[in-house]
Kinemage of the C-alpha trace (Angstrom):
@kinemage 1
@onewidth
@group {chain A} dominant
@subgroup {mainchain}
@vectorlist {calphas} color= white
{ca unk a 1} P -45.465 41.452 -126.500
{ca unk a 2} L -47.912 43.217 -128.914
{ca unk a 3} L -49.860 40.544 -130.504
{ca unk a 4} L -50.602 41.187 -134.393
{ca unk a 5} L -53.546 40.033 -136.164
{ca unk a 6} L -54.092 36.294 -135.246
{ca unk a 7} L -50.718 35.162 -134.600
{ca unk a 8} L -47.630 35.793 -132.552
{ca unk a 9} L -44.198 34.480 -131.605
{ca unk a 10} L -45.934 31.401 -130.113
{ca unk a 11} L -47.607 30.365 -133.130
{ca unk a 12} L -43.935 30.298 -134.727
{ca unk a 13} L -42.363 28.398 -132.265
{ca unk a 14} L -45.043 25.881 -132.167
{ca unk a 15} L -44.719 25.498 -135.982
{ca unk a 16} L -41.021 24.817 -135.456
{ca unk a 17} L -41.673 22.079 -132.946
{ca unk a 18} L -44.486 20.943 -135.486
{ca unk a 19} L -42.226 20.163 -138.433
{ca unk a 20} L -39.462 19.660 -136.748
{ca unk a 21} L -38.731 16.112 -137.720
{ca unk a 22} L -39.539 16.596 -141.345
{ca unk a 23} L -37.984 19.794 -142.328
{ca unk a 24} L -34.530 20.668 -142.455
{ca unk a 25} L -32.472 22.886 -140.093
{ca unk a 26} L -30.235 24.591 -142.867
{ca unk a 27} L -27.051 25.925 -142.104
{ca unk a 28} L -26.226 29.361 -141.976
{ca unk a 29} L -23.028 30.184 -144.116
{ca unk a 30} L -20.762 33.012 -143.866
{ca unk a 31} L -18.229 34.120 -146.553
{ca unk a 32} L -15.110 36.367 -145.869
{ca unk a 33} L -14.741 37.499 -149.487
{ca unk a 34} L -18.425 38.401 -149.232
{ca unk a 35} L -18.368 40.075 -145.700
{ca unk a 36} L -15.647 42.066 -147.176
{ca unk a 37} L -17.351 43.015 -150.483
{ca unk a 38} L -20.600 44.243 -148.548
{ca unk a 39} L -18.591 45.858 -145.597
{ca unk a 40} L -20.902 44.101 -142.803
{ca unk a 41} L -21.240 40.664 -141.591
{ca unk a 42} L -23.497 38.636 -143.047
{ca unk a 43} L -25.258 35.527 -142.230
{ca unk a 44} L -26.376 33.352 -144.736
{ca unk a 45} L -29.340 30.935 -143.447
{ca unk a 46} L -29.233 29.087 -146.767
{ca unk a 47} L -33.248 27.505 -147.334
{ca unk a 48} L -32.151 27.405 -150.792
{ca unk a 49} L -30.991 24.308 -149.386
{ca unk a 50} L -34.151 23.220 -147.873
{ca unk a 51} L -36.518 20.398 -148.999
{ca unk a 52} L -37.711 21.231 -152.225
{ca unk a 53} L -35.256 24.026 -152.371
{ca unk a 54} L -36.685 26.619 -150.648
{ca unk a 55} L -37.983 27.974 -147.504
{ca unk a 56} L -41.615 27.311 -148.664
{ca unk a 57} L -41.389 23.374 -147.168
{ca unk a 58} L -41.929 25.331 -143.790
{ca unk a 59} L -45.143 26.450 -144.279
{ca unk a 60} L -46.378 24.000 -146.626
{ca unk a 61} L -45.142 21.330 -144.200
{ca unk a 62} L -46.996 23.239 -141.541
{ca unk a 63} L -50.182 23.572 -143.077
{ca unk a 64} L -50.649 19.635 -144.109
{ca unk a 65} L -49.674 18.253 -140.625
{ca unk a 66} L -52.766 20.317 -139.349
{ca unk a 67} L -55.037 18.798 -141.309
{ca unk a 68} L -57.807 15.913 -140.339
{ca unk a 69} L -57.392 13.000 -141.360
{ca unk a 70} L -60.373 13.617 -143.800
{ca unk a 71} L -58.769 16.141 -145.510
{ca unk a 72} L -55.772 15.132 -146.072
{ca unk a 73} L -57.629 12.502 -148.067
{ca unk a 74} L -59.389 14.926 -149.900
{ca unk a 75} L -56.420 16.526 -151.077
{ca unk a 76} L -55.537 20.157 -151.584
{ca unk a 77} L -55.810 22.743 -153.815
{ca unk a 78} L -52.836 26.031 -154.740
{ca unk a 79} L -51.670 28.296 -156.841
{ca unk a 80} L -47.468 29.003 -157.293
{ca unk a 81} L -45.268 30.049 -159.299
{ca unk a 82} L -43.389 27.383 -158.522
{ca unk a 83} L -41.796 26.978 -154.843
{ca unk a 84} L -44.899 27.040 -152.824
{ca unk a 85} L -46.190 24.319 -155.130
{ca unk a 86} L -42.988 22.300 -155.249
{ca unk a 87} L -43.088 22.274 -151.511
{ca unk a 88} L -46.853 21.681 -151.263
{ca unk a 89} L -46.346 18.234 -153.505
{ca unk a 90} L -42.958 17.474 -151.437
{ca unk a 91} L -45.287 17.673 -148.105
{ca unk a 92} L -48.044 16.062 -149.782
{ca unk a 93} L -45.970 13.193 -150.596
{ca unk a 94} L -44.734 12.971 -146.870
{ca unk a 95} L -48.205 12.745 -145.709
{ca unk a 96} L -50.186 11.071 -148.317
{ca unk a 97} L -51.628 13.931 -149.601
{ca unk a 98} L -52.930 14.798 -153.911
{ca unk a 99} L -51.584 18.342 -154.383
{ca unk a 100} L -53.670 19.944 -157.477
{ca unk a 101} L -51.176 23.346 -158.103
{ca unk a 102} L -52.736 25.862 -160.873
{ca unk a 103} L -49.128 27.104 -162.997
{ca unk a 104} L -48.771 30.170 -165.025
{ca unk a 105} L -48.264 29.210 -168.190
{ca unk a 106} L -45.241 31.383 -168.299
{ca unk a 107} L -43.692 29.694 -164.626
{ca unk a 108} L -40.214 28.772 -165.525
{ca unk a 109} L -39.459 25.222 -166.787
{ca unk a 110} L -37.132 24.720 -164.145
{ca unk a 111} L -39.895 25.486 -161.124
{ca unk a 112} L -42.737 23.340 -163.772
{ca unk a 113} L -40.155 20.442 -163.613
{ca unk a 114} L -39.411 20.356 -159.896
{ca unk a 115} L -43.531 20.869 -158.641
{ca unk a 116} L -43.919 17.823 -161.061
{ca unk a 117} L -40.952 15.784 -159.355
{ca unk a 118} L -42.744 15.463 -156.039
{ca unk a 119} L -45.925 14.908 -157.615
{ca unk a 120} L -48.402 17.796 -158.256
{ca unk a 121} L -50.826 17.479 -160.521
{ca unk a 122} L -50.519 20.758 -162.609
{ca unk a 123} L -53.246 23.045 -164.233
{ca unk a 124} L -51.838 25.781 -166.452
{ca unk a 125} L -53.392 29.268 -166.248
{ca unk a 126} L -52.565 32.294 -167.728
{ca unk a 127} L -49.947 35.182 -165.704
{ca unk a 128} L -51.289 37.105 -162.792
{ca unk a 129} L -53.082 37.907 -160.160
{ca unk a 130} L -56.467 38.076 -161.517
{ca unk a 131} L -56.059 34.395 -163.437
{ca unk a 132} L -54.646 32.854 -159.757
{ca unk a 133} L -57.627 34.316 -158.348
{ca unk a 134} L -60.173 33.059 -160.572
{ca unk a 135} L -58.355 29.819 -160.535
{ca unk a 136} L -58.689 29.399 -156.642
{ca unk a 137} L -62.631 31.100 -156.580
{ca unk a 138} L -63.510 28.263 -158.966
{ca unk a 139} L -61.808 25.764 -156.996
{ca unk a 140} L -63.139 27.030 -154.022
{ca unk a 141} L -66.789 26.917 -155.605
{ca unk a 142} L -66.148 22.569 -155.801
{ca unk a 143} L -65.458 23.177 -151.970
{ca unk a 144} L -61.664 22.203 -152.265
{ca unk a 145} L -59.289 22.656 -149.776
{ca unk a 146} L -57.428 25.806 -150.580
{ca unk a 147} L -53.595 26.082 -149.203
{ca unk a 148} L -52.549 29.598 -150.382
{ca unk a 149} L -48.848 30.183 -150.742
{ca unk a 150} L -48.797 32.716 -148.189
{ca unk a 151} L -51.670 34.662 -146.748
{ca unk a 152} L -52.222 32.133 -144.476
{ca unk a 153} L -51.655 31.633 -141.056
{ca unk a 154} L -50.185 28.406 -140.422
{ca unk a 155} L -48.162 29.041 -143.597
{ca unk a 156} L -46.412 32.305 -142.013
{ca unk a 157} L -46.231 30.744 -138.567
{ca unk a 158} L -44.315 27.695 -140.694
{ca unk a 159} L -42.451 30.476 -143.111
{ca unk a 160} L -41.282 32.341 -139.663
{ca unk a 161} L -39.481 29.153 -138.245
{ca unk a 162} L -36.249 29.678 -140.734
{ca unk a 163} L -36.006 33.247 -138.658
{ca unk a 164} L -36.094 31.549 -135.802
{ca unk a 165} L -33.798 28.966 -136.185
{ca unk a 166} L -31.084 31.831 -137.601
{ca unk a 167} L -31.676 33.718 -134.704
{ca unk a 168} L -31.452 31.040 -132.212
{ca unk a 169} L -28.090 30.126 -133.193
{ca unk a 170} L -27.245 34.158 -133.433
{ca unk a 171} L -29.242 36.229 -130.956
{ca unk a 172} L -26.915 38.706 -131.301
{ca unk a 173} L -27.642 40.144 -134.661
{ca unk a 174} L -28.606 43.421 -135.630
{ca unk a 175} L -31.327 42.538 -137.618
{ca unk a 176} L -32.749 40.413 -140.229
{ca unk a 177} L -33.054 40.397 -144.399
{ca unk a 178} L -36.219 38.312 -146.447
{ca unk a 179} L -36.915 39.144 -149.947
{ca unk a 180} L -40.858 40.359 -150.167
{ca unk a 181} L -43.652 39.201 -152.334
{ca unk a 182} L -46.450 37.549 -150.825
{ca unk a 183} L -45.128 38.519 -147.462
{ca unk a 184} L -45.171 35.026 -145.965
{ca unk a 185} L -41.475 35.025 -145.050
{ca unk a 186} L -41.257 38.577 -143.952
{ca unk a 187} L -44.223 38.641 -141.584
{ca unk a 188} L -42.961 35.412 -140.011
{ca unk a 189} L -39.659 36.672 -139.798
{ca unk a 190} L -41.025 40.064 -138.567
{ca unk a 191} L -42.714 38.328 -135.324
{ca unk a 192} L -39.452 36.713 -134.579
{ca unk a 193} L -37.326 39.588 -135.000
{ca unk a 194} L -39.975 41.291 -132.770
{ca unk a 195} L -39.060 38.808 -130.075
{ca unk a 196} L -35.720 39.225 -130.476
{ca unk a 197} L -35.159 42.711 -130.750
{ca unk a 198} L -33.916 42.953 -133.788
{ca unk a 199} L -34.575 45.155 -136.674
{ca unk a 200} L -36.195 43.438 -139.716
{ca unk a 201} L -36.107 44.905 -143.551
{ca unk a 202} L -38.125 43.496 -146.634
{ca unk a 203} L -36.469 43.724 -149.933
{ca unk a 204} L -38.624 43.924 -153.582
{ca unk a 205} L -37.901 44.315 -156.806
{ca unk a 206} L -38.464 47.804 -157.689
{ca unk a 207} L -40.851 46.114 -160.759
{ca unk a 208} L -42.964 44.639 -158.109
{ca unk a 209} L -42.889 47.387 -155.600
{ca unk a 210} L -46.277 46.651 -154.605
{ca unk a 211} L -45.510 46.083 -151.237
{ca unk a 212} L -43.720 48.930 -150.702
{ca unk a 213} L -46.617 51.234 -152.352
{ca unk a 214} L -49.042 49.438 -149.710
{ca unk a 215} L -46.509 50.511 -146.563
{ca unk a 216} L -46.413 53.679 -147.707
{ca unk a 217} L -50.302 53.975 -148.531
{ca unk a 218} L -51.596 51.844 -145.897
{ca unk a 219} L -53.925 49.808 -147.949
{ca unk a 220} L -53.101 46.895 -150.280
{ca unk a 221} L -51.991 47.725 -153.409
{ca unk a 222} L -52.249 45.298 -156.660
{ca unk a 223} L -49.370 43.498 -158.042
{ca unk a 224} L -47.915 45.122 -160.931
{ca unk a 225} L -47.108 43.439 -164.166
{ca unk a 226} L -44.967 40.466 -164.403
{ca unk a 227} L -41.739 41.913 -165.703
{ca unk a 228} L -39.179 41.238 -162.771
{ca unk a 229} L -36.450 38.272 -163.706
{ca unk a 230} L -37.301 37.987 -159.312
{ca unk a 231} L -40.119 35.748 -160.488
{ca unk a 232} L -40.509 34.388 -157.043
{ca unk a 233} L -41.596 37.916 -155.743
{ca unk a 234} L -44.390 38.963 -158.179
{ca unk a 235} L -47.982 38.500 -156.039
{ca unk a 236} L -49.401 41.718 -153.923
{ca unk a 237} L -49.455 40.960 -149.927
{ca unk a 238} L -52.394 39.319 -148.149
{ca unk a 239} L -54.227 40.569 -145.473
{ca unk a 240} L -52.568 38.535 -142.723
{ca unk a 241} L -49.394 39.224 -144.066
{ca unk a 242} L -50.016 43.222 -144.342
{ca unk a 243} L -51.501 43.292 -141.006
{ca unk a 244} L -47.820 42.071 -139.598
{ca unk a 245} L -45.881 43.494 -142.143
{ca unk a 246} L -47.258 47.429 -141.445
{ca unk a 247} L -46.896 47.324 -137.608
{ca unk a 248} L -43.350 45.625 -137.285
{ca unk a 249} L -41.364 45.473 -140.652
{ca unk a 250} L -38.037 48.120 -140.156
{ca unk a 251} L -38.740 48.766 -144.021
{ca unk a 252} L -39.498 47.629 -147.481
{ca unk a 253} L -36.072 48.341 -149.605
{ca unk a 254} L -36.354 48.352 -153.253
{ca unk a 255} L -33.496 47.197 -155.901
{ca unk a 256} L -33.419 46.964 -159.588
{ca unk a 257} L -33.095 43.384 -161.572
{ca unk a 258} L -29.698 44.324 -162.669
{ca unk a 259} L -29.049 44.966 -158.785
{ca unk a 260} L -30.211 41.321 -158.029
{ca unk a 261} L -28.665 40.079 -160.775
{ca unk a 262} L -25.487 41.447 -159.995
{ca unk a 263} L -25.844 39.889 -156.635
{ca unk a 264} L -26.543 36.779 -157.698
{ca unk a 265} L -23.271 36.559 -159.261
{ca unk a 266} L -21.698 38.135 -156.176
{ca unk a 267} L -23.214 35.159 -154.264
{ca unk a 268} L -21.982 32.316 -156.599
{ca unk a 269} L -18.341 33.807 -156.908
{ca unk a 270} L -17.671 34.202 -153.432
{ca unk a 271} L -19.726 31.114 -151.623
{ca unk a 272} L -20.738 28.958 -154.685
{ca unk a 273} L -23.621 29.091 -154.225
{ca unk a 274} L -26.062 29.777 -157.126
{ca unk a 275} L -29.734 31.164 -155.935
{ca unk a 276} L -32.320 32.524 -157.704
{ca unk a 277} L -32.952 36.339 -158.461
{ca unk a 278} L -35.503 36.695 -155.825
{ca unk a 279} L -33.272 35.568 -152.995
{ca unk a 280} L -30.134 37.638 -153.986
{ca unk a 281} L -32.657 40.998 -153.774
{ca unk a 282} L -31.086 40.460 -150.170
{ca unk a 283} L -27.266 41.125 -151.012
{ca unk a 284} L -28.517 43.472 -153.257
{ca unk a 285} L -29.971 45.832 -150.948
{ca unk a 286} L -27.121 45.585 -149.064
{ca unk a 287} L -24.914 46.956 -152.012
{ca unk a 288} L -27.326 49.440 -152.694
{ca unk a 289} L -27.949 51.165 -148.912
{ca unk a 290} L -24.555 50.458 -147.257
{ca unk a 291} L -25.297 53.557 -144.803
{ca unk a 292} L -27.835 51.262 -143.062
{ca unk a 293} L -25.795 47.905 -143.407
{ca unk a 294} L -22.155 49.418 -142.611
{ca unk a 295} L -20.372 47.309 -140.169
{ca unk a 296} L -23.732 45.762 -138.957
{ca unk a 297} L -24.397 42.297 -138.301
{ca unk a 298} L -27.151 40.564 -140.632
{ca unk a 299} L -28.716 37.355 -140.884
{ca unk a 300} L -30.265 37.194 -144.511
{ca unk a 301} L -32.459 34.321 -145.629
{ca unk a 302} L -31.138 32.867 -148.465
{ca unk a 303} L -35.094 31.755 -150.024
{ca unk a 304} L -34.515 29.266 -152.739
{ca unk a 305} L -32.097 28.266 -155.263
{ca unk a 306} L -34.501 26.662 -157.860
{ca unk a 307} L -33.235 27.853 -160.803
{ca unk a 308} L -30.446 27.027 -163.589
{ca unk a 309} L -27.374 28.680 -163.673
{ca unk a 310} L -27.497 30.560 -166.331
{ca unk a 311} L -31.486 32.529 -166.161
């Protein structure tokens, strides 16, 4: 197997035996109605019903166990727009450790509320990139311990674990669906899908097409402007994450808000499910490219679900 920057399949399925007895093994979900409406099969792996409802318990989870002693005294130190540092305080809590999370003073109230449920300790900052960045280089300066929500790689060995759990109970499937921001998910889920043989497709709003721009260019584009209602989708990739993400993603798919919206509704009606924006960008590319999806079998990861019903 091609090994990819510093990590590979083994990395995942270490992370998996790792967190194993603190994370959840979600279920995967299928729907008739929505099989039918998409004219493929579809497999939900629903993290949306993970701890701290989302996926991002993986590689938070995975991150803190791998800490000293020491450190995980000291505490740690992140910037979200609300899953990563939801999950980060839900781990924390596990293992006795202070999770500091710097918020966008724009983050939806729902994500503020649920980061301060398990604990965090919240600094607000202003929207994007540049203010998360300053945030963490000034943190960093006090010699904190920084957990990114992504580019990191015992977060996208922990991210890549929901992959391989869906594809452990399915090995047969065509290929795999994560929505794209950071690219945490998708690169984890590309070196599974890698091991596999299946294809693997990242879907972004086209608002935060970033990632997309930096397949096509080959260099790491910024995030655009925080526009998208997919709110859990709006930072430009890391380098670990690009470095996976260019040599084994299928593609990067785009789809519009009202797309994911749409989809979101399509989600709710036919499983009952209600998820957020960002993780019905999945269904929605499947709407929107049905010459690649047609009679296929998918497994799509189902992200999060942190979010009322009626954003």
């Amino acid at each position: 197997m091609r090994k990819v920057s510093m990590l590979d399949f083994a990395k995942v399925d270490a992370a998996a035996d790792r967190i194993a007895a603190r994370a959840v093994r979600t279920p995967v979900k299928q729907s008739q109605a929505l099989n039918e409406a998409l004219g493929c099969q579809v497999y939900l792996k629903c993290d949306n019903l993970q701890k701290s409802g989302a996926f991002k318990f993986r590689g938070a989870c995975n991150a803190l166990l791998q800490l000293s002693p020491e450190q995980r005294q000291q505490g740690v130190v992140t910037v979200s727009s609300g899953n990563h540092g939801a999950a980060l305080a839900a781990a924390g809590q596990m293992l006795g450790v202070k999770v500091t999370v710097g918020v966008a003073s724009n983050a939806s109230p729902f994500k503020r509320a649920n980061m301060q449920r398990y604990g965090a300790d919240i600094i607000s900052i202003e929207p994007g990139m540049a203010a998360r960045e300053a945030f963490l280089a000034e943190q960093q300066s006090r010699d904190a311990i920084i957990i990114p929500p992504y580019d990191h790689p015992d977060i996208i060995a922990g991210q890549g674990t929901a992959a391989l759990e869906l594809l452990e109970d399915y090995p047969q499937l065509w290929g795999l669906m994560t929505p794209l921001g950071g690219g945490g998910l998708l690169s984890g889920s590309c070196l599974v899908a890698e091991h596999y043989g299946a294809f693997c497709y990242g879907i972004e709003p086209e608002l935060a097409s970033d990632g997309k721009q930096s397949l096509q260019t080959g260099e790491i584009q910024p995030a655009m402007p925080p526009t998208s209602i997919c709110d859990g989708l709006l930072t430009s990739l890391g380098k670990h994450t690009f470095a996976i993400i260019k040599e084994q993603v299928t593609d990067i798919l785009l789809v519009s808000d009202e797309e994911a919206a749409a989809a979101q509704q399509l989600v709710d009606k036919t499983t009952g499910m209600w998820i957020e924006p960002s993780s019905a960008t999945v269904i929605a590319a499947i709407q929107r490219y049905p010459e690649i999806f047609r009679e296929k079998s998918i497994g799509v990861i189902i992200s999060g679900g942190n979010c009322t019903r009626f954003t």
